[in-house]
C-alpha positions, 0 to 999 in steps of 0.5 A, a space after each residue: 132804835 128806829 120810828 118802826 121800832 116805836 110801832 105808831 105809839 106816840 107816847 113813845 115816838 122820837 121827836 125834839 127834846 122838850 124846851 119846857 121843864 117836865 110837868 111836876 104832877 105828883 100822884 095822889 099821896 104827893 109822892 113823884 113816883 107813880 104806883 099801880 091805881 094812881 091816876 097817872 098809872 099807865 092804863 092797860 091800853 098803854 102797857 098794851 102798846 109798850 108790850 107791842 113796842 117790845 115783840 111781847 117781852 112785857 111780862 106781868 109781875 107775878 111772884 113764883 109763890 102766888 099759887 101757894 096762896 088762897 085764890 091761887 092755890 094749885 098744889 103741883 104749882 105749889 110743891 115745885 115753888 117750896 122744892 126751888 124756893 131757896 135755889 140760886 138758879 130759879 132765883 135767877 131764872 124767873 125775872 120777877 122773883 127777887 134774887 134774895 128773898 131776905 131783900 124785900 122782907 121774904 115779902 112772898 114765900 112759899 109759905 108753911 109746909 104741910 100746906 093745902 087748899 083748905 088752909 093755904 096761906 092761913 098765917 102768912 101773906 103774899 105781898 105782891 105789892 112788894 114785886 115789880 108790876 112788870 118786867 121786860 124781857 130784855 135779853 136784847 140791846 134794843 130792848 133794853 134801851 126801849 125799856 129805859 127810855 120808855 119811861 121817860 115819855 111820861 
């Protein structure tokens, strides 16, 4: 990676390492990991920098079941979602579904068959909480290496 590679986002330029120890701010419930509406979460301007940074290859963290769901809910969406839910390769093909929904609790499937707009996810939740806020696309080396040290700037 090169200074162009960082595209004039100073959180994420090259420079010294640090002499100091990293700053020890924790989030708001004391934890060292920081969640989406933390004060220290990255703003939509810094993820929007990030996914310049990365060519576009910044994606939302969308659970594949959401249009399942009230609010979201699209019937063809839906029936394409419950027809692949269980199959490996669109598992593996979408980078924020989770490769085993047993994993992370089936924290969004499909919900119930014989589901419609008026009854959607009456019994059963979609807990997005539970998926990535993002994920990179990083189908390239560089990309990759982005991906990793980009959190370190923070």
């Amino acid at each position: 990676m090169t200074d162009a590679d960082v595209k004039n986002y100073s959180a994420i330029a090259f420079g010294e390492a640090p002499t100091s120890q990293p700053p020890t701010t924790t989030t708001a419930t004391g934890e060292c990991k920081v969640y989406p509406g933390d004060a220290l979460w990255p703003s939509d301007a810094q993820w929007q920098k990030f996914n310049d940074t990365l060519g576009g290859a910044l994606i939302l963290g969308v659970p594949p079941a959401r249009v399942c769901y009230a609010g979201y809910y699209n019937a063809t969406q839906c029936a394409a979602v419950k027809q692949k839910y269980f199959n490996s390769q669109f598992r593996s093909d979408d980078p924020v579904e989770i490769v085993n929904e047993w994993l992370d609790g089936d924290s969004c499937p499909p919900a119930a068959y014989g589901m419609t707009a008026s009854n959607a996810s009456a019994t059963v939740v979609c807990n997005e909480a539970a998926y990535p806020a993002y994920v990179v696309n990083a189908t390239t080396v560089k990309r990759t290496l982005h991906t990793r040290d980009e959190p370190r700037s923070h």
